[in-house]
N, C-alpha and C positions, 0 to 999 in steps of 0.2 A: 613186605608189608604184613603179610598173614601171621609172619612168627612177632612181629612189631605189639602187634593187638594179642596175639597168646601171650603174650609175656606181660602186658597191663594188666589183663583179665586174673594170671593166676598170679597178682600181685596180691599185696596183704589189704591193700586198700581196697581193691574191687573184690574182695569177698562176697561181702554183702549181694545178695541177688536184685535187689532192687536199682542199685546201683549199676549194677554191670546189666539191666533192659535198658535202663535209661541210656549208659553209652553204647551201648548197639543200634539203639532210636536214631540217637543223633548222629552216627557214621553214616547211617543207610540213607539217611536224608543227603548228607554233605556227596555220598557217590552219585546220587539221583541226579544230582542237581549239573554234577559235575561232566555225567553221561548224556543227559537227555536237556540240557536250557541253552549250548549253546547252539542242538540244533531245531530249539522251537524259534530262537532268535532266526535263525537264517531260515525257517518258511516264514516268521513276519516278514521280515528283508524283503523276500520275494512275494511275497503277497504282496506289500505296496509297490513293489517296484512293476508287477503284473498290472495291478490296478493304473498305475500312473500311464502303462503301455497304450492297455485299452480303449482311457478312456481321454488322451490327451494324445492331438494332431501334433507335429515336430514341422519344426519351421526353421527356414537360416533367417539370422538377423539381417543378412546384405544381402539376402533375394529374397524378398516373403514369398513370389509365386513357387517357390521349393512347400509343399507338403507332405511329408511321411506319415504311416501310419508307427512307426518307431524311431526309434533313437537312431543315431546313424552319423555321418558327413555329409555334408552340403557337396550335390554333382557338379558345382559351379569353380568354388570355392574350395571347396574341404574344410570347410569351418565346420563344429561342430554342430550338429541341433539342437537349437532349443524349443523347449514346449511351450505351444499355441495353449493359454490358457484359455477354457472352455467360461460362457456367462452363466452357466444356467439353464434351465429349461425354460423355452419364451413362450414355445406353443406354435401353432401353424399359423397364426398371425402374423407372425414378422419374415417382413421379406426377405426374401436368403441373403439381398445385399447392403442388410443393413445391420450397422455395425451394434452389436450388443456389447454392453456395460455391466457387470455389476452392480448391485449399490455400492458395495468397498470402493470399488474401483473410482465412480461419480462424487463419491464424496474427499476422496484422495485429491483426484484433479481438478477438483471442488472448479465443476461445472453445473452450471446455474442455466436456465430456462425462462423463457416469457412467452408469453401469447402475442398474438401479432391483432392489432387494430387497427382501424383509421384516426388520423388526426389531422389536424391543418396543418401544412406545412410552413412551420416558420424557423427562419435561419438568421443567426447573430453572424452581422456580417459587422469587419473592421475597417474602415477606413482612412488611409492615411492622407492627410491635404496641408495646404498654406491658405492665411488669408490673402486677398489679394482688393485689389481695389473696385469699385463698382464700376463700369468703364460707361453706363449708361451717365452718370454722374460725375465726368468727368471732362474739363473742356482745356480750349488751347487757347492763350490769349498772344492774337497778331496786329501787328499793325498793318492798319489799312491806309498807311501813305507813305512816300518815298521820307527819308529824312536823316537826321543822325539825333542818336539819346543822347540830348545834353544834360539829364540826372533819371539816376535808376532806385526807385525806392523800395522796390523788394530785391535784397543783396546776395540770400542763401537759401538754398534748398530746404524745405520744412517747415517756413515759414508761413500762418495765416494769413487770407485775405479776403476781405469782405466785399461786397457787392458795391461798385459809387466808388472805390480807394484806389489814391491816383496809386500806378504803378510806375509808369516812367512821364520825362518831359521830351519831346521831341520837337528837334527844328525841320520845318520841311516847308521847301521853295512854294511846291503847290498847295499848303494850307495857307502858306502868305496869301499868291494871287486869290486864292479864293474871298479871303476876309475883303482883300482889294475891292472884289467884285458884290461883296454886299452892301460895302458901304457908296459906292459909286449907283448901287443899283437905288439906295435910300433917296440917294439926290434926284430920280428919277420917278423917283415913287410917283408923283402927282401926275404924271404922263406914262409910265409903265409901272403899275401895282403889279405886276405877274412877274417882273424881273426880280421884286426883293424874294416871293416866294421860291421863283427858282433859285436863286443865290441859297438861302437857306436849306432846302431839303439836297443842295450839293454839299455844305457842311454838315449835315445828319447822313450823308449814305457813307462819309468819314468816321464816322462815329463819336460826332461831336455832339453834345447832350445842349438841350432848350438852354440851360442855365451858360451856358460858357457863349452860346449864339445870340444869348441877349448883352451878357455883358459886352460884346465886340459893339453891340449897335448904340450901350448907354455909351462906352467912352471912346466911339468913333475914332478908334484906333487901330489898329493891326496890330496884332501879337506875334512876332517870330516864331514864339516858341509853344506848342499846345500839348497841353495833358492828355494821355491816355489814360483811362477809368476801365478797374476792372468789372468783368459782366458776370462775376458767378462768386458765393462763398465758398472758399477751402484750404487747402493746404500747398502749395508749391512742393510737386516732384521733381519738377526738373525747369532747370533755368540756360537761356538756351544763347544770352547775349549781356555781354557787358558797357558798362558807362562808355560811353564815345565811339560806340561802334554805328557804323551805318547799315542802315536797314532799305528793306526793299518793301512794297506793297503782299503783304501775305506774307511774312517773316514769322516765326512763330518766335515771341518773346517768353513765356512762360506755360508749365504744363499745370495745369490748376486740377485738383481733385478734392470732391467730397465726401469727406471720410465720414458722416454721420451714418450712410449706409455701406456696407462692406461685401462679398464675397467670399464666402470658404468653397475652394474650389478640392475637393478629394479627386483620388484616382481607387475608380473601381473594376478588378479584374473581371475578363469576360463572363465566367461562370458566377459570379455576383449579379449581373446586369440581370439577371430576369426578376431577383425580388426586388427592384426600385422601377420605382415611378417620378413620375412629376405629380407636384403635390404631397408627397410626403413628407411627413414632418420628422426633423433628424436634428438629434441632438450631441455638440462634440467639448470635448475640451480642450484647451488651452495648456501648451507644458510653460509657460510665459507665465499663466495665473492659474494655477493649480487648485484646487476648491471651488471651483465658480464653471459652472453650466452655462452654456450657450445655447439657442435652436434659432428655428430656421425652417422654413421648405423649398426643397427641391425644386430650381425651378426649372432647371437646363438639362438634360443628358445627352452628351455629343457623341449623335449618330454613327462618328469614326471612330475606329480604333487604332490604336497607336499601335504599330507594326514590331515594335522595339518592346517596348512593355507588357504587350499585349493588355490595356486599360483603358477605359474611358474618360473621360473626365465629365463628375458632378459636382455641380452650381448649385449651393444653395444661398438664400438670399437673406441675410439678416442686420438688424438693427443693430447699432456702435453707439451706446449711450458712454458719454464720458471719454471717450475717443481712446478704450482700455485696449481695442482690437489694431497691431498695427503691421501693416501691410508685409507678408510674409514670413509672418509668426507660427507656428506648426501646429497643425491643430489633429486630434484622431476623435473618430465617430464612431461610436457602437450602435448597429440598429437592429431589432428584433421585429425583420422583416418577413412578411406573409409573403406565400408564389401566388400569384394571381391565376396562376391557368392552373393550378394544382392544390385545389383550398381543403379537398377530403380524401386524402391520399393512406396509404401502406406505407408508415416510418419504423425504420427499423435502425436500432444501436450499432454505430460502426464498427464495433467489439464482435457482431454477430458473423461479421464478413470476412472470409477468406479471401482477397483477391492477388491472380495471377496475373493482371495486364489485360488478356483476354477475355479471362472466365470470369466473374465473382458467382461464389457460392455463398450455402449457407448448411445447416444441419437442422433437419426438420425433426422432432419425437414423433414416433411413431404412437397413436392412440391406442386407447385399448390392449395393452399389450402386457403382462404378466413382469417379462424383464425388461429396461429400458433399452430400446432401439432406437438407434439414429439415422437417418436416410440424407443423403448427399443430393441438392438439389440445387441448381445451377437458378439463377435469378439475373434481369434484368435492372439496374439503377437505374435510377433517374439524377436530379441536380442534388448534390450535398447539402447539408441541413448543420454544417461544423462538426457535432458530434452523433448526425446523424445522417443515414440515407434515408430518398423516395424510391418507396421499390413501384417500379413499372408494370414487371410480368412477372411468374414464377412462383409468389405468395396468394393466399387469400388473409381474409380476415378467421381468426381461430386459430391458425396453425399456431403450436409451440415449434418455436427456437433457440436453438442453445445461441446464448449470449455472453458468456462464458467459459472458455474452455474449449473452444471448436476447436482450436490447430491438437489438443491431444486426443481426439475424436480422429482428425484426419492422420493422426501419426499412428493411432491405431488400422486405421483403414489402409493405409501404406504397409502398416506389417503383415497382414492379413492379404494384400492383394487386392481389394475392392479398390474400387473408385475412390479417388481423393485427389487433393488439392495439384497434385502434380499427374497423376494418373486421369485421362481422360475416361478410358474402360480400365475394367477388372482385369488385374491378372490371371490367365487360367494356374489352374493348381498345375502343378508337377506331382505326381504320386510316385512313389517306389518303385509302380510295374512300368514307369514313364522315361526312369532316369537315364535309362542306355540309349533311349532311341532320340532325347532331346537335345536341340541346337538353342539355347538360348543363350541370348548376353547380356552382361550386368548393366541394369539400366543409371543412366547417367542426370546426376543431379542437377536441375534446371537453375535454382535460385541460391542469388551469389550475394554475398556482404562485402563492399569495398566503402573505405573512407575516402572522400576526396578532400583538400584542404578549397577552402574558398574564402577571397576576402569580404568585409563589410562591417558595418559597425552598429548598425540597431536593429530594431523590431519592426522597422520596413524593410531592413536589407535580410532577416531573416525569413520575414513573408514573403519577398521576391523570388531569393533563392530557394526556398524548399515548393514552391507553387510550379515554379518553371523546370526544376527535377520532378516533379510529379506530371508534368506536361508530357514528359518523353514517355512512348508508346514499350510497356514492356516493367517499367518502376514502379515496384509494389508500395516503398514507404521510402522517404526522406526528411532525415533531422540534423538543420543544421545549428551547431554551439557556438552560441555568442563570443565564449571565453576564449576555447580553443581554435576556435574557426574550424573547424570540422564536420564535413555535410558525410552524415551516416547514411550510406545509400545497402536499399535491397531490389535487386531488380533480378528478369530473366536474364541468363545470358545468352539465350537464344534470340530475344527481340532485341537487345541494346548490349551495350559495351560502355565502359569506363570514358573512353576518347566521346564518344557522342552526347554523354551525360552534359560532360565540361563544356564542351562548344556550345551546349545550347546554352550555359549559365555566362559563360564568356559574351554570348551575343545581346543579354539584357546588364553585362555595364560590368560585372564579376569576378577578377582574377580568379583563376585556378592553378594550381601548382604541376598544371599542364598545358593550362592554353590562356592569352591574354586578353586582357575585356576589351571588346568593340570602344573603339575610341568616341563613338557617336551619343553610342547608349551610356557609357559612364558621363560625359556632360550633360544628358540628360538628367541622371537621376539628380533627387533632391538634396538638398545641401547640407543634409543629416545623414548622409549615404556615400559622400565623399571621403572614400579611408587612402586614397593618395597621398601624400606628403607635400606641397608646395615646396 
């Protein structure tokens, strides 16, 4: 190298003296650089790799209660460590077991906050019903004497009938003797006046009308054959005897209803029943006449529950102008119903709730605090509100809530060891000086996602089934697809199992692609819920 540069220098070119300082400059620089940059690069190297030691805990990802203070293998596992990013500086305010954020971080997981207030509790409840017939409005037309229909003048089921309109003609032995005995009692009359009366009110307890007991008396004849006159205006349900049949005393000949006032009879699950009352006015529609509003007030709620459904059945009572309403037509009710015994309550966004079955949590911000902090605080519910809960204990009014974004709060609190959603207490740390002497084992994940198939065909059978998998003690969440038939289940698999899911969906009417529907409960359901095949 040294004779390389003697030999440039005493070239003809680098004569010149100025020439040859300037390439001596630029050699002594190129050696500097070459001697002394790459080992200014390796103390940065280690200057940050120092710094990152220092100032940054090491954690395994599949045990967060592993803490080092350097880099290393996991004593469990032998995974490697990764670093516990540190938030910040919070200050002595925040509680050691609360979990701190960044702002990068909050804005990433784009977790959002509210204040918590009182408000009255009011909940859109859906209910699914048929109309049905008013039964208070509803009569049976019999014969009141032995005989045979010698003509029947209402022929078919559906048919109108007004109040006074003969509906059959009947022969009967003992309406002869009777007429006998009126007109025999007439001839009598000037020596017994009390005979024609009782002859007569014996044709009236028949239910024979003033007009048909006088015509016997103008044309002093006997009639073999006497009319039956209907007693009620309405519609013929049911027709119970034909032309030339004989009849007995109390025979029911016709089932008469009046259809001007109607019946929508809903079925309202248990956890529903507290926001109705009687007297409340409820408004539904019709999938028969689509556009047009009905209402009504509540007028019945039955006391019993249906052991199969778990439902009650609501009566409410309304007007049939145009006779548009007809008897077992489907109708759904929306209502934005008030809790009576809970009118100034702590509601809070069902977004804000972690629940395990057991627990329901929430994520309270910590006030006053420099960096945001999150504190894990277990809370009591009350009755659902649809999209939202009544919180009973555990809140005041002020506290902020994350209502956004809790589960990567509690996925942080999981990695870290703190309390969270599946951790009842904190993990204790493991440290370096701990790793020889500890017996610990990989903790095992509680919450499971399995599909089950389930049959059904609407938006009652999807209400039924996702209500009654949320019934079983242990199912965080259930959504079942219309299209696929598919109930997406997340439950504990400590409290529940796949087999016990199905059974209880099987015992309200259900197939599952493991266990078959109660044959009691699928006859019950309604006739927009039958996905059997005939």
């Amino acid at each position: 190298m040294k004779n390389k540069i003697k030999k440039v220098l005493n070239s003809n070119i680098l004569r010149h003296k100025y020439v040859k300082y300037g390439l001596l400059l630029t050699i002594g620089l190129f050696l500097g650089w070459l001697f002394f940059g790459n080992s200014s690069g390796n103390q940065d190297e280690h200057a940050h790799t120092h710094e990152l030691t220092d100032d940054t805990v090491w954690t395994c990802s599949m045990h967060p209660q592993i803490k080092m203070d350097k880099p290393g293998k996991c004593p469990i596992c032998a995974m490697d460590l990764i670093p516990l990013k540190k938030s910040g500086n919070g200050g002595d305010a925040i509680n050691p077991d609360a979990i701190q954020m960044s702002d990068e971080a909050i804005a990433l997981a784009n977790i959002q906050t509210t204040l918590v207030g009182r408000q009255h509790a009011v909940k859109e409840i859906q209910l699914y019903g048929t109309i049905r017939v008013d039964e208070r409005l509803s009569q049976s037309q019999t014969s009141h004497v032995n005989g045979r229909i010698e003509k029947l003048y209402v022929n078919f089921t559906g048919e109108s009938i007004k109040q006074g309109q003969t509906i059959a003609s009947v022969y009967s032995p003992d309406l002869l003797n009777a007429q006998q005995e009126l007109l025999e009692a007439l001839k009598m009359q000037p020596v017994q006046p009390m005979l024609v009366e009782a002859s007569k009110e014996k044709l009236r307890l028949w239910k024979l009308t003033d007009n048909q007991i006088d015509a016997i008396i103008k044309s002093g004849k006997v009639n073999p054959v006497i009319d039956i006159k209907s007693n009620t205006n309405g519609v013929v349900i049911s027709k119970n005897v034909s032309q030339g049949d004989y009849i007995n005393q109390g025979t029911v000949l016709l089932q008469v209803a009046n259809l001007s006032q109607v019946w929508a009879m809903f079925d309202a699950y248990e956890m529903d029943l507290p926001f109705l009352k009687v007297g409340d006015k409820l408004e539904f529609t019709l999938q028969a006449i689509p556009g047009r509003t009905f209402s009504g007030k509540i007028s019945f709620i039955d006391p019993l529950l249906d052991k199969t459904t778990r439902t009650s059945k609501v009566r409410v009572v309304t007007s049939n102008p145009g006779m548009l309403m007809k008897p077992e037509m489907y109708a759904v009710a929306k209502v934005n119903a008030s809790l009576r015994q809970q009118s100034d309550e702590i509601v809070i966004p069902k977004s804000a709730v972690l629940w395990t079955g057991k627990r329901s949590i929430v994520y309270v911000k910590q006030p006053d605090t420099e960096t945001p902090a999150f504190m894990l605080r277990e809370i009591e519910l009350g009755p659902s509100l649809g999209s939202s809960y009544v919180v009973l204990s555990g809140l005041h009014a002020g506290d902020e809530i994350v209502t956004n974004g809790a589960f990567s709060i509690d996925a942080t609190a999981q990695l870290e060891g703190k309390r969270s959603m599946m951790n009842t207490e904190a993990a204790k740390p493991v440290t370096g000086h701990e790793k020889h002497s500890m017996n610990v084992q990989p903790s095992s994940m509680q919450n499971k996602h399995e599909i089950l198939k389930v049959q059904g065909l609407c938006e009652m059978c999807k209400d039924r089934i996702e209500k009654t998998a949320k019934s079983v003690a242990g199912v965080s969440s259930a959504t079942w697809d219309m299209k696929t038939r598919e109930l997406h289940l997340n439950f504990d698999a400590h409290q529940t199992n796949l087999k016990t899911i199905s059974k209880s969906i099987a015992k309200v009417g259900h197939e599952t692609n493991l266990d078959k529907a109660d044959q009691e409960a699928y006859d019950a359901l309604p006739g927009c819920c039958k996905y059997k095949e005939n």
